[in-house]
C-alpha positions as CSV (number, residue, x, y, z in Angstrom):
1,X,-22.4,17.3,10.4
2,X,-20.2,16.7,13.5
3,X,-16.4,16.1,12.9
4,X,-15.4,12.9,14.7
5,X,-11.6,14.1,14.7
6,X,-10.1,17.3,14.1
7,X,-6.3,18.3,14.3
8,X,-5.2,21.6,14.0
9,X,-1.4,22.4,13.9
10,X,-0.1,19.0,14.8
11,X,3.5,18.4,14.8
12,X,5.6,15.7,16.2
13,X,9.3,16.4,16.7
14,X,12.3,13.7,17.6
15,X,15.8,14.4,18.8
16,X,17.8,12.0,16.4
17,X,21.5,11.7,16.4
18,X,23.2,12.7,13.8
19,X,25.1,10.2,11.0
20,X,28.5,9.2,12.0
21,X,30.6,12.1,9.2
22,X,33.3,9.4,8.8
23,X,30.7,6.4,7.6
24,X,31.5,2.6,7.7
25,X,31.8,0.7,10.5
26,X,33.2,1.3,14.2
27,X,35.3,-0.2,16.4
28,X,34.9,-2.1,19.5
29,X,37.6,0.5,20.9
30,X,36.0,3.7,19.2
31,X,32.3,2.6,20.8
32,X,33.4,2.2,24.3
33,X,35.2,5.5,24.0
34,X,32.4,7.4,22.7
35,X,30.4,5.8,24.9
36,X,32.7,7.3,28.1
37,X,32.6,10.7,26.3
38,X,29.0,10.9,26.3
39,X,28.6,9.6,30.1
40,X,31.2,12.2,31.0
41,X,29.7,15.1,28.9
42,X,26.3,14.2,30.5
43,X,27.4,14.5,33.9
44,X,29.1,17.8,33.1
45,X,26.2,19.8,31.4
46,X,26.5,17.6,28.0
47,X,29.5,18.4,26.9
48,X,31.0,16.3,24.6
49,X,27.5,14.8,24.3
50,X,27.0,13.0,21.1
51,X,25.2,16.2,18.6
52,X,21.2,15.5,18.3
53,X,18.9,17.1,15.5
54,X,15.7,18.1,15.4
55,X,13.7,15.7,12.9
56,X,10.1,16.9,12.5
57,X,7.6,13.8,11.8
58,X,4.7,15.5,11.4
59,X,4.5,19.4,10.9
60,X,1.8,21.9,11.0
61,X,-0.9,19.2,10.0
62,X,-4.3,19.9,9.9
63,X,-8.0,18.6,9.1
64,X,-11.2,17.7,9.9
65,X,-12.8,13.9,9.9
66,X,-17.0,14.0,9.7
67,X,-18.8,11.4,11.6
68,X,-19.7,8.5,10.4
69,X,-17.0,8.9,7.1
70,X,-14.3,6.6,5.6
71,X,-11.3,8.6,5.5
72,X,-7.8,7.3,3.7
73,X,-4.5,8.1,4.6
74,X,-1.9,7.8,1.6
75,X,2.0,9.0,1.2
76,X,5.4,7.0,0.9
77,X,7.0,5.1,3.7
78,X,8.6,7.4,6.1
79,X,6.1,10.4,5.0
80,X,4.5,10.2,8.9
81,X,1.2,8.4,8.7
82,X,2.0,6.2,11.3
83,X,3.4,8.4,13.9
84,X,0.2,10.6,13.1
85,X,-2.2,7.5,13.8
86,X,-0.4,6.7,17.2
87,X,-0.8,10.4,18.2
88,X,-4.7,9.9,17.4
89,X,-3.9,6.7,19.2
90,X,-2.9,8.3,22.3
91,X,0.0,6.2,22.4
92,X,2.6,9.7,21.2
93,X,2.2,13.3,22.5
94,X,2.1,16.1,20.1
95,X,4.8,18.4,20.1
96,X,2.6,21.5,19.0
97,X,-1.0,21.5,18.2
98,X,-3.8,19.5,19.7
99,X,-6.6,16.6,18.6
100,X,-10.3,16.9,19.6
101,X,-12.0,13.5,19.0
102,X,-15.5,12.6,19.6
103,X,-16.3,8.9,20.7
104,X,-14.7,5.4,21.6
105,X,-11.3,4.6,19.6
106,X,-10.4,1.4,18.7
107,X,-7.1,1.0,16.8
108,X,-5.2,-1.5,15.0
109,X,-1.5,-0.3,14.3
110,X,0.6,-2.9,14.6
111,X,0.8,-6.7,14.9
112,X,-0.3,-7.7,18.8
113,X,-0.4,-3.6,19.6
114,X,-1.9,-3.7,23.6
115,X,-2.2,-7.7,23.4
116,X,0.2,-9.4,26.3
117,X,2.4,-12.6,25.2
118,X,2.2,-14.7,28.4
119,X,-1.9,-14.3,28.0
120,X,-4.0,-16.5,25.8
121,X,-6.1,-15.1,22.8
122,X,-9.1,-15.9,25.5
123,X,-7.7,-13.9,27.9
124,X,-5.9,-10.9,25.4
125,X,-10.3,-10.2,23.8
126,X,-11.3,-9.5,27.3
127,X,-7.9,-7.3,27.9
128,X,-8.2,-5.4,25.1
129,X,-11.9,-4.7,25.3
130,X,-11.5,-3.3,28.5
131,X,-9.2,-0.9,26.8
132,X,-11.4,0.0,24.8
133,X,-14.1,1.0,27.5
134,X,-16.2,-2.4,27.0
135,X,-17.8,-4.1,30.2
136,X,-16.7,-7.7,30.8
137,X,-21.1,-8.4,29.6
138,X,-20.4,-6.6,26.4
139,X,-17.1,-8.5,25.5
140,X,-19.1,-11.8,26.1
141,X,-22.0,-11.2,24.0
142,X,-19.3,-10.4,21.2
143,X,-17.0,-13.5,22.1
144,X,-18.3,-15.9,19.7
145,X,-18.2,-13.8,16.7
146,X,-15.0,-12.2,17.2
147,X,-13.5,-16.5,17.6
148,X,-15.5,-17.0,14.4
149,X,-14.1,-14.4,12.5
150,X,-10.1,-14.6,13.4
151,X,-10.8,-18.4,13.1
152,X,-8.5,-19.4,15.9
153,X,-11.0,-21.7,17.8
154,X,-8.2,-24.4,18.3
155,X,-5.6,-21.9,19.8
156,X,-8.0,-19.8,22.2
157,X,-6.9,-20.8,25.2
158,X,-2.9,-20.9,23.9
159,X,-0.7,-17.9,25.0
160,X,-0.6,-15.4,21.8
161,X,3.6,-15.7,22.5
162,X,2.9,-18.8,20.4
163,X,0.9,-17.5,17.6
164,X,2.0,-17.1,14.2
165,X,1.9,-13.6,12.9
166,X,-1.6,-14.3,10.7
167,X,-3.0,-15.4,13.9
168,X,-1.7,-12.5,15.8
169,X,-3.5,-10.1,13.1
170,X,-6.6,-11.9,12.7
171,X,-7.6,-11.6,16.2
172,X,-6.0,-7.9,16.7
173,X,-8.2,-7.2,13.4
174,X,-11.7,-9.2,15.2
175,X,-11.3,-7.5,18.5
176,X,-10.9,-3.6,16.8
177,X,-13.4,-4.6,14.3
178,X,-16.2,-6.5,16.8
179,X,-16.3,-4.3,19.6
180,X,-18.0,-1.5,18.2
181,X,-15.4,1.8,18.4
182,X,-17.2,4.4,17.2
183,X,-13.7,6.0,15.3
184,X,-11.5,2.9,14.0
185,X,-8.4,3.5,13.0
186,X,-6.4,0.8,10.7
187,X,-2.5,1.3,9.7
188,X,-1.3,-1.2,7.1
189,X,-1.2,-4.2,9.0
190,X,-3.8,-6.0,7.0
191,X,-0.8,-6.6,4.7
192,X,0.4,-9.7,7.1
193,X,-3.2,-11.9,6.4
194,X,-3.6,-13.9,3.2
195,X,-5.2,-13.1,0.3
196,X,-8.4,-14.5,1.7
197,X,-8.2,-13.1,5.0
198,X,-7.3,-9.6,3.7
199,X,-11.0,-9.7,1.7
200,X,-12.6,-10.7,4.6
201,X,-11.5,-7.6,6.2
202,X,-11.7,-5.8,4.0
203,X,-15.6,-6.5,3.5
204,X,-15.9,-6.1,7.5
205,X,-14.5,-2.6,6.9
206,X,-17.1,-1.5,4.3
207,X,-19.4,-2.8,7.0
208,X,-18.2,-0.7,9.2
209,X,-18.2,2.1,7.6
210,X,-21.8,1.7,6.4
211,X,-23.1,1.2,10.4
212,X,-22.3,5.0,10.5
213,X,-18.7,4.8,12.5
214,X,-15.9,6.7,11.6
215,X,-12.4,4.8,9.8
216,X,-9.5,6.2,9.3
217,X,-7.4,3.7,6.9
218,X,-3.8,3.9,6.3
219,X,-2.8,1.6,3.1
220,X,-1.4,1.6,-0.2
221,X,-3.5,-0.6,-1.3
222,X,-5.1,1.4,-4.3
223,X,-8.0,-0.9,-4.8
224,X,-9.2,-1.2,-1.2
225,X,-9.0,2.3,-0.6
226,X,-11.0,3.5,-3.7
227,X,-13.5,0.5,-2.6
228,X,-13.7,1.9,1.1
229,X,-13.0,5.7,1.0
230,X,-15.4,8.7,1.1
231,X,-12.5,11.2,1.1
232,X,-8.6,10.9,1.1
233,X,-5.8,12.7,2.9
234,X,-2.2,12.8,1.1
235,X,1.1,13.5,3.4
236,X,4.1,13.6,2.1
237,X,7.2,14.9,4.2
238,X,5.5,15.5,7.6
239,X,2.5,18.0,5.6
240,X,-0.8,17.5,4.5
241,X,-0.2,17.6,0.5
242,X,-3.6,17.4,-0.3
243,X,-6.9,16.5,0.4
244,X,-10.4,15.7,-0.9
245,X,-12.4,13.5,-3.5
246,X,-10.3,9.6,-3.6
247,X,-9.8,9.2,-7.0
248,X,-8.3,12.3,-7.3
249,X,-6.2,11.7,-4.3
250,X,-4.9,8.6,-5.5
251,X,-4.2,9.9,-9.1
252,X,-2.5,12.8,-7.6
253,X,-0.6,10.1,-5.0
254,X,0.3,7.6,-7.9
255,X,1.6,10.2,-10.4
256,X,-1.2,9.4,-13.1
257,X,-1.2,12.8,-14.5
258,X,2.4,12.9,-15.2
259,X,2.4,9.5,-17.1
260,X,-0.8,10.3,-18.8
261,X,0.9,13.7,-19.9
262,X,3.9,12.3,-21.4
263,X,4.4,8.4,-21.4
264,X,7.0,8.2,-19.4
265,X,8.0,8.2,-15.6
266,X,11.3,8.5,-13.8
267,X,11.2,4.8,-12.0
268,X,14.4,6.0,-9.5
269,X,12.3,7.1,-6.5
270,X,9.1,5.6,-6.9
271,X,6.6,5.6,-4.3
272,X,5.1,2.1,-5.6
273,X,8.6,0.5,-5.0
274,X,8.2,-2.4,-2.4
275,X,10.2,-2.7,0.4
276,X,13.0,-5.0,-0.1
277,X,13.8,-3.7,-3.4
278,X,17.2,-3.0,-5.1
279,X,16.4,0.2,-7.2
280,X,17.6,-1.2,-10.1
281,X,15.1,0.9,-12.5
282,X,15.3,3.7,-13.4
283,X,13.0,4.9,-15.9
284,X,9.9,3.6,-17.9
285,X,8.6,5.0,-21.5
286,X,5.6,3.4,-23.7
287,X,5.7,3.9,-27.1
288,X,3.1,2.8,-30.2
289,X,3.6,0.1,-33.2
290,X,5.9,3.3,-35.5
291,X,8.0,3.4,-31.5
292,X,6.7,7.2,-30.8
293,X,6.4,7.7,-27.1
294,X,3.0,7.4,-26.2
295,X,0.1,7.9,-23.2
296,X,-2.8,7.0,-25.0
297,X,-3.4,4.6,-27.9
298,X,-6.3,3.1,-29.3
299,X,-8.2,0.2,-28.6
300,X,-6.6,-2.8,-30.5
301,X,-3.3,-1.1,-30.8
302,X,0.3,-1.9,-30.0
303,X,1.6,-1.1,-27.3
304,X,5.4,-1.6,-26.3
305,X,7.3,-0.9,-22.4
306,X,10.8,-0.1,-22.3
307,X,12.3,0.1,-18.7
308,X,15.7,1.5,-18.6
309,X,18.0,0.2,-15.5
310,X,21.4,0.3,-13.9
311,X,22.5,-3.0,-12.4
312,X,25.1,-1.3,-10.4
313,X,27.6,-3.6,-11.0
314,X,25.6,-6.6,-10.6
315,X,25.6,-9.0,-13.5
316,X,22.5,-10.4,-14.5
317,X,20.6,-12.4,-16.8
318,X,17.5,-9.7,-17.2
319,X,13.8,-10.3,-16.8
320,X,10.8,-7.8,-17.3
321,X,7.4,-8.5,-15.9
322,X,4.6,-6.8,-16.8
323,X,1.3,-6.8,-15.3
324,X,-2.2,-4.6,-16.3
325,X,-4.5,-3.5,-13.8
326,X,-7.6,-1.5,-13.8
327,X,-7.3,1.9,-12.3
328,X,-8.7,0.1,-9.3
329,X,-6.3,-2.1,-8.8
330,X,-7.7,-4.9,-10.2
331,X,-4.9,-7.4,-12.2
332,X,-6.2,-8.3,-15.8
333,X,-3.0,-10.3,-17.2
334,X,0.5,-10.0,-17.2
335,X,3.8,-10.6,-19.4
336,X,7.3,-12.1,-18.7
337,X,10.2,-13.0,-21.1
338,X,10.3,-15.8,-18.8
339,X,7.7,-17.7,-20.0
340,X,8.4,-17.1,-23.6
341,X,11.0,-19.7,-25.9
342,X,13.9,-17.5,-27.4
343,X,13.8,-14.7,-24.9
344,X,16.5,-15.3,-22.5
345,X,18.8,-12.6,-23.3
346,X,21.9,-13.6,-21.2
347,X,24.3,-11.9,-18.8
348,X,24.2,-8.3,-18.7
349,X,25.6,-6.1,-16.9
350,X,26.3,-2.2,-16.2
351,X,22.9,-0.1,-17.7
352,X,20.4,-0.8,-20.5
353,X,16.8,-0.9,-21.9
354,X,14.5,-4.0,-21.4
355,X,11.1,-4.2,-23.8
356,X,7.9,-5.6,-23.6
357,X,5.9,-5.7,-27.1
358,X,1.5,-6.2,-27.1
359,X,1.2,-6.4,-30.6
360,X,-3.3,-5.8,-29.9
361,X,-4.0,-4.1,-26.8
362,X,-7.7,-6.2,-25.9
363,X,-8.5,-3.2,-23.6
364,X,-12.0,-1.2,-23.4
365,X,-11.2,2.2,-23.2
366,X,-10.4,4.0,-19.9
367,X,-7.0,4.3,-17.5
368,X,-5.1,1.5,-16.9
369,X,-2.2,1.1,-14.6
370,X,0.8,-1.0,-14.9
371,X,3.1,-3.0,-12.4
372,X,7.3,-3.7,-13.1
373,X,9.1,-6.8,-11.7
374,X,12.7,-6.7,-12.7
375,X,14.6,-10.3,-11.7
376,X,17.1,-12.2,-13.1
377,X,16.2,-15.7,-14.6
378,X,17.5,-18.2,-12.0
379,X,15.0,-15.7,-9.5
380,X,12.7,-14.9,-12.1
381,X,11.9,-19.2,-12.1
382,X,11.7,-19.3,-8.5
383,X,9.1,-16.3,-8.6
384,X,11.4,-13.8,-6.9
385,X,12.5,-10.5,-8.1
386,X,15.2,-7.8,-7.5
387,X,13.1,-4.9,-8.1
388,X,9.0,-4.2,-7.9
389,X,7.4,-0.9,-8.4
390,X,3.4,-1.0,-8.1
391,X,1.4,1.0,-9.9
392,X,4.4,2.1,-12.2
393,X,3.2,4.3,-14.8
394,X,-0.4,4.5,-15.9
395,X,-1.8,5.2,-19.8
396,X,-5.3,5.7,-21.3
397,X,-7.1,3.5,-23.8
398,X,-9.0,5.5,-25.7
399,X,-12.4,4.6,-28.0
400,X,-12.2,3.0,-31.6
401,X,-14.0,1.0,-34.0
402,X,-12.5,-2.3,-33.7
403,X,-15.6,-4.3,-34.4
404,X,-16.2,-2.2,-37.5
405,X,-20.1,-1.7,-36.6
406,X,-19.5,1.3,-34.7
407,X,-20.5,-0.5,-31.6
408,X,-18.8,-1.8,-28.6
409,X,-19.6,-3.8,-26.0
410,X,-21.6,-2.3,-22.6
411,X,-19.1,-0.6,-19.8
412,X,-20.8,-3.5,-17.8
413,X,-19.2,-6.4,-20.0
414,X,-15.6,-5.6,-18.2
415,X,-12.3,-4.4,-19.6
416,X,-11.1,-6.8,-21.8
417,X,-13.0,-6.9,-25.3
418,X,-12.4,-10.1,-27.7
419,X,-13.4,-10.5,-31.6
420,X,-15.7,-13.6,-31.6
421,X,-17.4,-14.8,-34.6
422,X,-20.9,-16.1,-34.4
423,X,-22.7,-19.1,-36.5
424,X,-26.6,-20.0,-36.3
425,X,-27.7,-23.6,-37.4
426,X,-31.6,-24.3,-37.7
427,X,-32.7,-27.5,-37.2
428,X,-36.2,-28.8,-39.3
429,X,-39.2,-27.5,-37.3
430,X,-40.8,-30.9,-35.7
431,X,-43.9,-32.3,-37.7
């Protein structure tokens, strides 16, 4: 099979300068007068210049995209995803190593990326199809479908300057998505839509990918990528970590071995934290009904959550949120002190342990992952939190006879299972 893209010995490399060794804040005085230093130094062969370092995005990457395949891209923020899609791109040289690709890109990196403000969304579908190599008769015969789809009939002919940032996405998304690229590639920008929007894509993807054209898809979106991918890539610090089947990409990614080894998972550099976080926990430990740490129990079980966490000095009144998810992402309920009478525990502060008890576990057997919200309860009301990890910890349900027939319900039935009782009334056969 032909490879679509192949990199060999990539590396991207940025002159930074380095952190101010005296920290806090400058003066208005002290600016100016570096500032005159550096102008100075640079007219006199840089001396005095302000000290730069090497900082090495990407390094020594490598790996081969067939045609036709849905590829993920997965690794914490800052571990050079983006920088290596804008190389593919063509929007940043290489430092060292070279990309072949075969056939049209079309690319969808960031909000607006190649639209122009002053233009209208009209106007910006013609522009950027003739970036991508379409003819003006092409574009047309497209038009309709692509205004369908980003549903933004109303504000076609309206300079994009005006647009919200949905809009802005849903008609970047149409135009990559409707003019046939042969090699897509998607950074995480499908995050800005709605729920509703974000399915829709989503679904156009998976067509996409079934039409035989190459996607490359940067997300952290668990779900949608074990949906959508053939084959995942992992980076982490600039390197290619690991590569190969998605599932065990996204285990690998997601630390499921670790949790599933010992029932427990440091929580203070998580890669599921969200941005805007405060890392205020620390660690999370699951333990069974006699409080023995635990990664696997049995169906019908208990099962209890304790999340250690350091408030930092920050008094709060603490709430826990739970929430299970299949090991595709999928959300099957969730817990919160919140909503329960007799569980508001007060002010806290300084460091402490926070538990969550499931007296019957209602789970079919199989891997299940688990989502933290810490807030405190004024927040916690208004649906706000201080700290969210996704795709915490993980544990394993394993097989038992909770029915007491030795049977359980087909893997098709779902996760959840429920004891029911059953009754049968006949009524007098008719004369």
């Amino acid at each position: 099979m032909t490879a679509a893209i192949t990199v060999e010995g990539l590396g991207k490399r940025y002159k930074i300068a380095r952190v101010n060794s005296r920290g806090g804040y400058r003066t208005l005085r002290e600016t100016l007068s570096e500032g005159v230093v550096s102008l100075v130094g640079r007219l006199r062969g840089r001396a005095g210049a302000p000290a730069l370092a090497d900082f090495w995005a990407l390094r020594d990457v490598g790996f081969e995209v067939q045609a036709g395949k849905v590829v993920g891209i997965v690794g914490r923020n800052g571990a050079g995803k983006s920088t290596l899609l804008k190389i593919l791109s063509r929007i940043t040289k290489p430092t060292t190593g070279h990309v072949k690709i075969r056939g049209r890109v079309g690319s969808l990196l960031e909000v607006g990326t190649g639209f122009h403000p002053e233009l209208t969304g009209r106007e910006n579908t013609f522009l950027n199809g003739s970036i991508l190599g379409m003819s003006r008769r092409e574009i047309a015969r497209r038009f309709d479908e692509i205004v369908a789809f980003a549903e933004i009939e109303e504000f076609l002919d309206t300079p994009v300057k005006r647009y919200s940032s949905g809009m802005y996405v849903r008609l970047a998304f149409a135009v990559a998505a409707h003019l046939e690229p042969e090699i897509l590639l998607v950074d995480e920008v499908l995050a800005v839509g709605d729920f509703r929007f974000q399915k829709k894509c989503l679904a156009k993807m998976r067509e996409v990918g079934r039409s035989g054209r190459t996607v490359l898809f940067v997300s952290h979106n668990m779900a949608a990528l074990e949906a959508l991918c053939d084959h995942c890539i992992l980076i982490d610090q600039g390197a290619v970590k690991a590569q190969g089947e998605t599932r065990s990409i996204l285990a690998e990614y997601s630390g499921v071995g670790e949790d599933q080894a010992s029932g427990s998972r440091d929580l203070t550099d998580h890669v599921g934290r969200t941005n805007g976080s405060l890392p205020l926990m620390a660690r999370v430990t699951l333990s069974d009904g006699a409080h023995r740490p635990v990664a696997r129990v049995r169906m019908g079980s208990s099962l209890s959550f304790h999340v250690d966490f350091d408030l930092k000095g920050t008094p709060v009144e603490p709430v826990l949120g739970v929430v299970i998810k299949t090991d595709l992402g999928m959300p099957l309920f969730g817990a919160s002190n919140v909503l329960i009478p007799g569980c508001a525990f007060g002010q806290a502060e300084g460091s402490g342990t926070i538990s969550c008890h499931l007296k019957q576990l209602p789970l079919m057997p199989g891997t299940y992952l688990v989502d933290l919200y810490f807030s405190s309860w004024a927040l916690a009301n208004l649906h706000r939190n201080l700290d969210s990890i996704h795709d915490a910890i993980a544990f394993e349900v394993v097989r038992d006879d909770v029915f007491g027939s030795g049977k359980l319900a087909p893997q098709a039935a779902g996760p959840i299972f429920w004891p029911a009782t059953f009754g049968l009334q006949l009524t007098a056969n008719p004369r």
